[in-house]
C-alpha positions in Angstrom: -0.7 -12.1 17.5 -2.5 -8.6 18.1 -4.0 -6.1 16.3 -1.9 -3.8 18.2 1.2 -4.6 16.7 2.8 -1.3 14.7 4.0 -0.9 11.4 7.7 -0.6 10.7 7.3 2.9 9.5 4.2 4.9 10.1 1.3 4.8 6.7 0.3 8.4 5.9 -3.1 8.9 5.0 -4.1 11.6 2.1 -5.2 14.0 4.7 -2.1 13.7 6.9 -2.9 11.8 9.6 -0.8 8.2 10.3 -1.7 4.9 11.0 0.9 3.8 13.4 -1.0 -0.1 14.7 -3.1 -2.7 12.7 -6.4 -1.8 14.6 -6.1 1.4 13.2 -5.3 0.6 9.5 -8.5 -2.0 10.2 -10.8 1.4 11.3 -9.6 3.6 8.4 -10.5 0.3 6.2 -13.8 -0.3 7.9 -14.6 3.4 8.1 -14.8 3.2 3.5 -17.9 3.0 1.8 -19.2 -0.1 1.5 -18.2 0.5 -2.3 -14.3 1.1 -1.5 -14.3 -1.6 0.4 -15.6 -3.7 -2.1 -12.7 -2.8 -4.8 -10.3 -5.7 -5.1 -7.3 -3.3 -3.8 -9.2 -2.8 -0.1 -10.3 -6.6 -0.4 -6.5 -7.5 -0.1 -5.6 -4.8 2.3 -8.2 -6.3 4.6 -7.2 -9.7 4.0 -3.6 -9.1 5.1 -4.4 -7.1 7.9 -6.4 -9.7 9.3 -3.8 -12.4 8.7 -1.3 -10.3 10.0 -2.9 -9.9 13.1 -5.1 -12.7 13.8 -3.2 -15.4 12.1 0.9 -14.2 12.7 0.8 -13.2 8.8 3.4 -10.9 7.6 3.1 -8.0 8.7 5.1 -6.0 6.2 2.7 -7.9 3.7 0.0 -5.8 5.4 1.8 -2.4 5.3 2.4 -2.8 1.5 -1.0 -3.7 0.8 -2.3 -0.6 2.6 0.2 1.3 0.8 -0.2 0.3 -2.5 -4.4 0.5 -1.7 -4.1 4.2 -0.6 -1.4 5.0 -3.7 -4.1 3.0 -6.1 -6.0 6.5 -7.3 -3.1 8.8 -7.6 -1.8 10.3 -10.0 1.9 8.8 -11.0 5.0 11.0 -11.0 6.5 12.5 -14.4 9.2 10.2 -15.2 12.7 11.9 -15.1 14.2 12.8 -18.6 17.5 10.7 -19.1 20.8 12.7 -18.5 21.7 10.9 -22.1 20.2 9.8 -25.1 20.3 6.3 -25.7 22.6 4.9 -27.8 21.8 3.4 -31.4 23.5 0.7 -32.7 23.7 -1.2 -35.7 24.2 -4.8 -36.4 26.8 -6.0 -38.4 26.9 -9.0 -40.1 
């Protein structure tokens, strides 16, 4: 296998450029602090780059791992309101 093999769809960084290959998802990785990379969230996104590229790992394993690494410090969406209330029920016995 070959660190040039691409992502399915492209990863988009914070500052809007896209890593497109597995040699450059393993730059932006290397490129951290040596305190990022030591945050268990980098430590797998590391590990499955280099599996995916040096061992024939899974490479979709990879793109999920960067994702969910570059997702880990932002803020989560407001959940949707329902459309309708739940309804209550009572038991009858």
């Amino acid at each position: 296998m070959s660190w040039s093999r691409t992502f399915d769809d492209p990863i988009e960084l914070p500052d809007g450029h896209m890593l497109r290959t597995l040699r450059e998802a393993g730059h932006y990785v290397t490129a951290l602090s040596k305190t990022d990379q030591g945050k268990p969230h980098w430590q797998t996104a590391a590990h499955e780059l280099m599996m995916a590229a040096e061992r024939g790992g899974i490479l979709m394993l990879a793109e999920i791992a960067m994702r969910q690494a570059l997702a880990r410090n932002q803020p989560k969406p407001p959940q949707a309101p329902r459309k309708k209330p739940a309804r209550k029920y009572r038991i009858v016995r």
